[in-house]
C-alpha positions as CSV (number, residue, x, y, z in Angstrom):
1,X,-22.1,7.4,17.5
2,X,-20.4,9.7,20.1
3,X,-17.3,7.4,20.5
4,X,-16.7,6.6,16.6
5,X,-16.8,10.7,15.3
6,X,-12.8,12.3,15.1
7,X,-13.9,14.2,18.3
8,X,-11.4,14.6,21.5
9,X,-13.7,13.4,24.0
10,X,-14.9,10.4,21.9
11,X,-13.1,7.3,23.1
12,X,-12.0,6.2,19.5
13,X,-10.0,10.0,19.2
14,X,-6.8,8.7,20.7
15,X,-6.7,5.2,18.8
16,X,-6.9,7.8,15.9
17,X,-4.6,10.0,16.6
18,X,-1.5,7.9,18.1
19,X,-2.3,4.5,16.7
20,X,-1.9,1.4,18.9
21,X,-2.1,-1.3,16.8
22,X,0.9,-2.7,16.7
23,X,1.9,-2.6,13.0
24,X,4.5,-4.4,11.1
25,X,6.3,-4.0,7.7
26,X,7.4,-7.3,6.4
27,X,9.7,-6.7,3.4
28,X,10.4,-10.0,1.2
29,X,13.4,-9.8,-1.6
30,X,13.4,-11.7,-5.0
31,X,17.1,-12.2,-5.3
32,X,18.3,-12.5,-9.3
33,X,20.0,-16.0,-9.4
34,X,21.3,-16.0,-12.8
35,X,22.1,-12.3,-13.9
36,X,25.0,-13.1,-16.5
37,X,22.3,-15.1,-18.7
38,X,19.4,-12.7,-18.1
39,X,22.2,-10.5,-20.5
40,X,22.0,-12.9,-23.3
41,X,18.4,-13.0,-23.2
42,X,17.7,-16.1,-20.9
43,X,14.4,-15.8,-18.8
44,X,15.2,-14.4,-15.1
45,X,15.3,-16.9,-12.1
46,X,14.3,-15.7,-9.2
47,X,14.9,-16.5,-5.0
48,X,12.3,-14.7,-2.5
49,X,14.7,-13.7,0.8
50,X,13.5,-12.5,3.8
51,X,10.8,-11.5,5.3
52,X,12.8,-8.2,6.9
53,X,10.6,-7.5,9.5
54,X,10.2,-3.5,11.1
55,X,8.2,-2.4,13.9
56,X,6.0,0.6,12.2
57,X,4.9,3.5,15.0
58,X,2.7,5.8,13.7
59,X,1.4,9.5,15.2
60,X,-0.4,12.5,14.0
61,X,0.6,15.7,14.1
62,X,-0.3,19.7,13.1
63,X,-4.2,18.0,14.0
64,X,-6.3,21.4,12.9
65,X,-10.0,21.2,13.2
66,X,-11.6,23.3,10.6
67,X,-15.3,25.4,11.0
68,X,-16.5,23.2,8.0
69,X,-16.6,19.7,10.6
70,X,-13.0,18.4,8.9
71,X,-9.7,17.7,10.4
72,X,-6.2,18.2,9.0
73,X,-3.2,16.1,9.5
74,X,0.2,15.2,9.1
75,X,0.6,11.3,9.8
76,X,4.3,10.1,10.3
77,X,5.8,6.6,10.3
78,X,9.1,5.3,12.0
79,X,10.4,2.2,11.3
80,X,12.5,0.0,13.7
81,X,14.3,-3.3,12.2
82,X,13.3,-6.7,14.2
83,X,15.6,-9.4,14.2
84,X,14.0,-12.1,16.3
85,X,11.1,-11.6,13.7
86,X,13.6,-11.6,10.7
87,X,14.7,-14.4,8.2
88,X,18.1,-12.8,8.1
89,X,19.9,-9.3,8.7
90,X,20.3,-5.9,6.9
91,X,23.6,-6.8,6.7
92,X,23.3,-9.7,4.1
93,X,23.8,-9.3,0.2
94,X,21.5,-10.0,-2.5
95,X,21.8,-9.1,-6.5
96,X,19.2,-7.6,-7.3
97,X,18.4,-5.4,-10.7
98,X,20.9,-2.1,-10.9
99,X,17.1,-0.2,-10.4
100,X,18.9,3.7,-11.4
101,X,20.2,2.2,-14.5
102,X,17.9,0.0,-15.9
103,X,15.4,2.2,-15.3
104,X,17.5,5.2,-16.8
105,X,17.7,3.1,-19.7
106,X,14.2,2.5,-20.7
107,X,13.3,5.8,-19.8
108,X,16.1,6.9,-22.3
109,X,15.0,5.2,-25.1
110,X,13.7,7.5,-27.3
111,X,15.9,10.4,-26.4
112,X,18.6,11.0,-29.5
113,X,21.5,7.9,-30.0
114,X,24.6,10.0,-28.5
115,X,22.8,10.6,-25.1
116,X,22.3,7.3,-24.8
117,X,26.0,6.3,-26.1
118,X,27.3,9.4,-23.8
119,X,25.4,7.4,-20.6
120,X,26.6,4.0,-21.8
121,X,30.2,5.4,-22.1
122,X,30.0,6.8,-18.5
123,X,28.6,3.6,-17.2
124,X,31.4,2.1,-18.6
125,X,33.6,4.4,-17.2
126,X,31.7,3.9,-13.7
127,X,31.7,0.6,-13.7
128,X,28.3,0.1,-13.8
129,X,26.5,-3.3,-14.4
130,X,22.7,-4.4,-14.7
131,X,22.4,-6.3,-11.7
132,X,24.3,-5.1,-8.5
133,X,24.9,-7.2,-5.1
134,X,23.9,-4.8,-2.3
135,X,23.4,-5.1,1.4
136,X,19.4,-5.9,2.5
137,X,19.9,-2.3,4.4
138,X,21.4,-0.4,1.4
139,X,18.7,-1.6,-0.6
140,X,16.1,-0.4,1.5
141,X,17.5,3.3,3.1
142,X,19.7,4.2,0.5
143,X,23.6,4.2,-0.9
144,X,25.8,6.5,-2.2
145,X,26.1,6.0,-6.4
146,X,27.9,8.4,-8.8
147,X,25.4,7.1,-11.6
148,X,23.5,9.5,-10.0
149,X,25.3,12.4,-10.4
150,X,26.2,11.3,-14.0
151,X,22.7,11.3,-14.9
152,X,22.0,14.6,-13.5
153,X,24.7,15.4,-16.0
154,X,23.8,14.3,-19.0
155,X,20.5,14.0,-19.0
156,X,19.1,17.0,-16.4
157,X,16.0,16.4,-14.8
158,X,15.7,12.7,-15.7
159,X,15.6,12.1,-12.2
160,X,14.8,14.9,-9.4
161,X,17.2,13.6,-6.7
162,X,20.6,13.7,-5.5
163,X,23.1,11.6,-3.2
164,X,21.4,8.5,-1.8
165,X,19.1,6.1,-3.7
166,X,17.0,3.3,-1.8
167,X,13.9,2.5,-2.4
168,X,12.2,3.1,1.3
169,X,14.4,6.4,1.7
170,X,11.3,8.3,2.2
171,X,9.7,5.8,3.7
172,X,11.1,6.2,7.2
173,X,10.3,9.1,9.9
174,X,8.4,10.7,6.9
175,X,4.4,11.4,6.4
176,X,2.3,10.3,4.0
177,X,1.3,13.8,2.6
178,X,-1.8,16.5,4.6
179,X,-4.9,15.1,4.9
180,X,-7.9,16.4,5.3
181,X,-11.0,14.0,6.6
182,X,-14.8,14.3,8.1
183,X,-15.1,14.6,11.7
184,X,-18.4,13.0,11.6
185,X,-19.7,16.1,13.9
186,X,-22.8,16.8,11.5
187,X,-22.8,13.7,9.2
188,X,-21.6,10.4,10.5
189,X,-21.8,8.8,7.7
190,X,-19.0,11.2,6.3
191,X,-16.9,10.7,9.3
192,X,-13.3,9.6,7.7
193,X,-14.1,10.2,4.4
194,X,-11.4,12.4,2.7
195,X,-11.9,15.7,2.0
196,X,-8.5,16.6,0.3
197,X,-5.3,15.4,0.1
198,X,-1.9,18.0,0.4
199,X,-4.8,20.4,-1.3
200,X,-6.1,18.9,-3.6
201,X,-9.6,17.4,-4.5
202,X,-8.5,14.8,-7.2
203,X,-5.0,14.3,-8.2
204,X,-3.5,14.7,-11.7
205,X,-1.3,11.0,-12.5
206,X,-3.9,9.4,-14.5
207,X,-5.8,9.9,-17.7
208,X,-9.4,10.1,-17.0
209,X,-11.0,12.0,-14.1
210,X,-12.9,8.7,-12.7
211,X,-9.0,7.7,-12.0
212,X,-8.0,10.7,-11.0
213,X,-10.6,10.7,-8.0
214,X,-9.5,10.5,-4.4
215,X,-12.6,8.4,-3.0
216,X,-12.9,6.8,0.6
217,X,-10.6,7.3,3.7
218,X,-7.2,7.3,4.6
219,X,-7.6,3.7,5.2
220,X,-7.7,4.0,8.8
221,X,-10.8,3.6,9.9
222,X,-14.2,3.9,8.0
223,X,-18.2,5.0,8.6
224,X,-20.4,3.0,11.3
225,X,-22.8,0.8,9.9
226,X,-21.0,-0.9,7.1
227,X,-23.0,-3.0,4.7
228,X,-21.4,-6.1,3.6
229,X,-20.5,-4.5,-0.1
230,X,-17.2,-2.7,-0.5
231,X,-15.5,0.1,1.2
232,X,-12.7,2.9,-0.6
233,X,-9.8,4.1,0.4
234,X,-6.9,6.5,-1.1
235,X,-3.2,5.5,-0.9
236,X,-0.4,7.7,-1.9
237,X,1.9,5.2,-2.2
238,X,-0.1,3.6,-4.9
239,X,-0.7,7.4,-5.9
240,X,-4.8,6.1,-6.3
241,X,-7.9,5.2,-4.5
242,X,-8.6,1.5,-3.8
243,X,-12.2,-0.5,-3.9
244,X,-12.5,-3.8,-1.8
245,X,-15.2,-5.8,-2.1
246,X,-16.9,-7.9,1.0
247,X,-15.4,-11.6,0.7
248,X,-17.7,-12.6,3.9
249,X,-18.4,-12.0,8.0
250,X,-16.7,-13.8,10.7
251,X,-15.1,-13.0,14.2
252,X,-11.7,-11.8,15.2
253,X,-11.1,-12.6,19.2
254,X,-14.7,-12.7,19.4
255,X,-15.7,-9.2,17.9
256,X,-18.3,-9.6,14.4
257,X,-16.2,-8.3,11.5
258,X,-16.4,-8.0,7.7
259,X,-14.0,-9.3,5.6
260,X,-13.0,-7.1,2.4
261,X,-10.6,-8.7,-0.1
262,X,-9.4,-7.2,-3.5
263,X,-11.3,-7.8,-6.8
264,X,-9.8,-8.9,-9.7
265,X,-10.4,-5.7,-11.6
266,X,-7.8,-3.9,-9.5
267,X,-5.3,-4.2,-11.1
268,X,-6.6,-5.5,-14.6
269,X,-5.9,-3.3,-17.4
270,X,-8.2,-1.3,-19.9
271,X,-8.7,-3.6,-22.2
272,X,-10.4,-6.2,-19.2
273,X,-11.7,-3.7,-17.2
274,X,-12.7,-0.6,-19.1
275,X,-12.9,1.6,-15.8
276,X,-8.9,1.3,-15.8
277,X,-8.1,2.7,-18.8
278,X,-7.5,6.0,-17.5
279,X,-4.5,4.2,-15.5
280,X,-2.9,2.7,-18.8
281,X,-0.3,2.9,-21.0
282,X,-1.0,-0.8,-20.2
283,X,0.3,-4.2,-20.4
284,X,-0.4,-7.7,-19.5
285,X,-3.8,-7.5,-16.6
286,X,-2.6,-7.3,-13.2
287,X,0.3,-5.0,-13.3
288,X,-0.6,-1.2,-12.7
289,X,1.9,1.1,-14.5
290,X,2.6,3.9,-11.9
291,X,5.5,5.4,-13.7
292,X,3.4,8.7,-13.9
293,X,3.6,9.3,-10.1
294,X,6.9,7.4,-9.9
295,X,9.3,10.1,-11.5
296,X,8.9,9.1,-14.9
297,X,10.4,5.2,-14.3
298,X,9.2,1.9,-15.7
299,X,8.3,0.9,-12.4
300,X,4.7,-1.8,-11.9
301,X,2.7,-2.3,-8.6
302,X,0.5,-5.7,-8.4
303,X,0.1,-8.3,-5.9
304,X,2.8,-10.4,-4.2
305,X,4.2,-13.2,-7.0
306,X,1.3,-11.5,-9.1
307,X,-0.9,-13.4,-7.7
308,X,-4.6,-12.4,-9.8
309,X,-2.4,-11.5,-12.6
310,X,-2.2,-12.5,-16.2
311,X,-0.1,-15.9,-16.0
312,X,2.6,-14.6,-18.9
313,X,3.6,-12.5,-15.8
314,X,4.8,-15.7,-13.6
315,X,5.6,-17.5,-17.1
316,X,8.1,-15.1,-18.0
317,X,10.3,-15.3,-15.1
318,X,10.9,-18.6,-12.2
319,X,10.5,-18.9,-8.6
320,X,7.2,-17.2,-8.2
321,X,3.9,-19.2,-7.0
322,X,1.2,-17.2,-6.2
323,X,-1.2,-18.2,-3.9
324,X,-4.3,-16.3,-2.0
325,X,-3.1,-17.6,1.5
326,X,0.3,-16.2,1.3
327,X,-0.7,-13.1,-1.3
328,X,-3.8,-11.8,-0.9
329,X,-4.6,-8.5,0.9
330,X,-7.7,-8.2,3.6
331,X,-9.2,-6.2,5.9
332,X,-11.2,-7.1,8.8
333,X,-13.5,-4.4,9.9
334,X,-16.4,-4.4,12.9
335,X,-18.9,-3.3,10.6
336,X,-21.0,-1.0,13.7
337,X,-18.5,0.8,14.2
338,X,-16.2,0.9,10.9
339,X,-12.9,0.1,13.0
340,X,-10.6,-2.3,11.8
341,X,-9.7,-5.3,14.0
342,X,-7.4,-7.2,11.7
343,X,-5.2,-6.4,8.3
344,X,-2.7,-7.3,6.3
345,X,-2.0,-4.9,3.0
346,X,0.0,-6.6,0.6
347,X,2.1,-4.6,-2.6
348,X,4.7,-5.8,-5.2
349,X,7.0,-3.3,-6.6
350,X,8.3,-4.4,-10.2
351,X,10.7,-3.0,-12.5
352,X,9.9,-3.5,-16.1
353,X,13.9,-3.9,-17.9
354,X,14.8,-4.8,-21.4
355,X,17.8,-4.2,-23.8
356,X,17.9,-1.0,-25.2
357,X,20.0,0.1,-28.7
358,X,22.9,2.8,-27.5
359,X,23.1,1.3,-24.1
360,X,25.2,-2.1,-24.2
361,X,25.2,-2.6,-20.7
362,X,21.7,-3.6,-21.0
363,X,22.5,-6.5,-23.3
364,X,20.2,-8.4,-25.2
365,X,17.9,-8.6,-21.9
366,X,14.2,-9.4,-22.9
367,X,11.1,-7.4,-22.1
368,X,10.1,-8.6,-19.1
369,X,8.4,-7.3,-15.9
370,X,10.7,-8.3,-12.8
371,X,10.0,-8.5,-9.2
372,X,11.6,-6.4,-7.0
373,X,10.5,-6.8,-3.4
374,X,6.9,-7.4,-2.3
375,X,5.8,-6.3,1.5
376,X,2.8,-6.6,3.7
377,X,1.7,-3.5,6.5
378,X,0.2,-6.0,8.7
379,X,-1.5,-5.1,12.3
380,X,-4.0,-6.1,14.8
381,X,-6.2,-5.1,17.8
382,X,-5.0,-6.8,21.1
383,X,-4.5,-6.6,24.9
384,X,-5.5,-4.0,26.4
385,X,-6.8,-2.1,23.3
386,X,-8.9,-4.9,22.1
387,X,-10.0,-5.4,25.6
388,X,-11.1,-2.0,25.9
389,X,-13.0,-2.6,22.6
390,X,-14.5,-5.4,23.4
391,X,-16.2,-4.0,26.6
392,X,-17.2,-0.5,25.1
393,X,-18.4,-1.5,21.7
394,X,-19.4,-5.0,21.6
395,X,-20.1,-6.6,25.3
396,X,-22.1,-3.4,26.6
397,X,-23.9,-2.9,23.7
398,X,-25.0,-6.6,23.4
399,X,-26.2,-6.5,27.3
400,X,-28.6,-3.1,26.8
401,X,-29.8,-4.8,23.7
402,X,-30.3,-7.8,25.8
403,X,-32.0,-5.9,28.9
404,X,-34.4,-4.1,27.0
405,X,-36.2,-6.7,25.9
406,X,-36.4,-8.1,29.1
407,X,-37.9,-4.9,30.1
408,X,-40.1,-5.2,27.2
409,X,-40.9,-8.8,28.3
410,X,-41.7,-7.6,32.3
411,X,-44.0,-4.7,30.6
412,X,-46.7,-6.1,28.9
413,X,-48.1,-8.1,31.9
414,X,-48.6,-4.6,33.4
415,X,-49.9,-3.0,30.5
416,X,-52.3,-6.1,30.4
417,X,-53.3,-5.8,33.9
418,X,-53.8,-2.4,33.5
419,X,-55.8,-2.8,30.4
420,X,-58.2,-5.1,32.4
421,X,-58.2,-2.5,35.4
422,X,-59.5,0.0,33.1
């Protein structure tokens, strides 16, 4: 109990504080093979590239203890690119969805016809298509694109940035928000358990307060003692907390662990799972709509190839097969002492695109939810770490379990004698 509570003497403190797992970003592409017919309506075709593979170092910082057994911090994450682990460079080109327009244009739609005419003239004038061919590396940390700054123009506040668009922009050597856990000190049970997050008890994206709720940990670690049902945990870049459920035990480099796995209610919509109504507008189950926390745009989470998702989603477009092997997320956890030992988070980032009247460089495109990228934070104990692990929390524990009964054993023959003696 001593090593497992957020305590600097406690020998779990520095795994929690400067992480060394060595963690990995795997970033897979769905490049858009046939973009001129997706504009005269023809169902999208798709090509996974990659995986881009980046080293992922992450360290806490601003740690505060607080009188009331919590700890604040500031968590940052630097990403290095890997080639030898890579199926190809930052350097090559993909077409992929024009993600600033398209997404401009559905969220335009109901705004009054000579906006949208005024944006469609300036795309025009631009030179703006609906499917771009950009470098892996522009893609991912941003290029320069005077859409934005026409936007800003005509529509003001549509979209609260300026300069450089990429999707990991703030991503890289940036933090993940101020959290605030459970040291354990009092309550070990509460120990990681998340207090608040940048402030706040519950956020505000979602319709319904059970939604809303910011349940679990940070996803780092979790409470000793797990019982094989489920465990929590809030992400920000889902903007939610997450429930897995136990899948089933086994043994990673020879340390007992628990195996959590998504449900298929994650990501199932209201009319499936009532629970997730608060996270709808909704369409097909297995796409979560996040445009709420994603600046207003028609952007979709779900599972790699949307895999546990309604099939119309891998009907509508080609070159996805979903599989639980290749798409599934898990966690690996010793359940004594709530660390984990093995993970692999998988996320799909869609964009849902469409044609819409004003705008004709969206052409007659059909409604349809299309991959962008999928990527998987994977990481595990090993060397030294898991040597250290291993000796500590699993092989010393199992020897004074083991000893004591063999002092147990060599203690009733005395008692026995002594019994007699008496």
């Amino acid at each position: 109990l001593q090593n497992v509570r957020i305590n600097p003497s406690s020998i779990s403190f520095q795994m929690w504080k400067d992480i060394p797992v060595p963690f990995y970003l795997s970033v897979h592409f769905f490049e858009v093979l046939n973009p001129k017919e997706i504009l005269q309506g023809a169902k999208p075709v798709l090509s996974q590239r990659g995986p881009y593979v980046y080293r992922e170092y992450r360290n806490k910082t601003n740690i505060t203890f607080h009188d009331n057994d919590t700890v604040s911090y500031l968590e940052y994450r630097n990403l290095f690119f890997q080639p030898h682990l890579s199926n190809g460079t930052e350097d090559e080109y993909i077409v992929v969805p024009n993600i600033l327009m398209l997404g401009a244009a559905v969220m335009m739609e109901k705004l009054p016809d000579f906006l949208k005419n005024l944006l469609s003239t300036a795309l025009t004038f631009l030179k703006q298509e609906a499917f771009m061919n950009r470098t892996v590396g522009e893609i991912m940390w941003g290029y320069e694109d005077p859409l934005i700054n026409a936007i800003n123009m005509i529509v003001p506040g549509l979209i609260p940035f300026k300069g450089k668009f990429g999707l990991f922009i703030d991503f890289n050597n940036s933090n993940s928000g101020l959290f605030t856990v459970n040291t354990g000190m009092k309550n070990i049970s509460q120990v990681h358990m998340v207090d608040s997050w940048n402030g706040l008890k519950q956020v505000n994206y979602w319709r319904s307060s059970q939604c809303n709720m910011i349940n679990g940990t940070a996803g780092e670690m979790w409470p000793p003692f797990m019982s094989p049902t489920s465990l929590e945990f809030y992400s920000p870049d889902a903007c939610r907390s997450m429930t897995l459920v136990y899948e089933q035990s086994g043994k990673f480099q020879g340390v007992p662990t628990y195996r959590f796995v998504a449900p298929k209610t994650l990501f199932a919509n209201g009319t499936d799972y009532p629970p997730n109504q608060g996270f709808c507008p909704c369409l097909q189950s297995g796409i979560q709509n996040v445009s709420t926390c994603r600046l207003n745009a028609p952007m979709f989470i779900s599972h790699p190839h949307f895999y546990n998702a309604d099939p119309s989603l891998v009907d509508a477009v080609e070159g996805l097969h979903p599989s639980k092997e290749q798409h599934g997320l898990f966690l690996d956890v010793h359940p004594m002492t709530g660390i984990p030992m093995n993970c692999s988070i998988k996320l799909q980032l869609n964009l849902y695109i469409k044609h819409v009247a004003g705008i004709k460089q969206t052409g007659n495109i059909k409604p349809v939810v299309l991959p962008l990228l999928w990527f998987a934070e994977s990481g595990s104990i090993e060397g030294s770490v898991l040597k250290q692990f291993y000796t500590n929390l699993v092989l010393l524990p199992s020897v004074l379990d083991y000893l004591q009964y063999i002092f147990l054993g060599l203690s009733v023959p005395l008692i026995v004698s002594a019994a007699v003696l008496m």
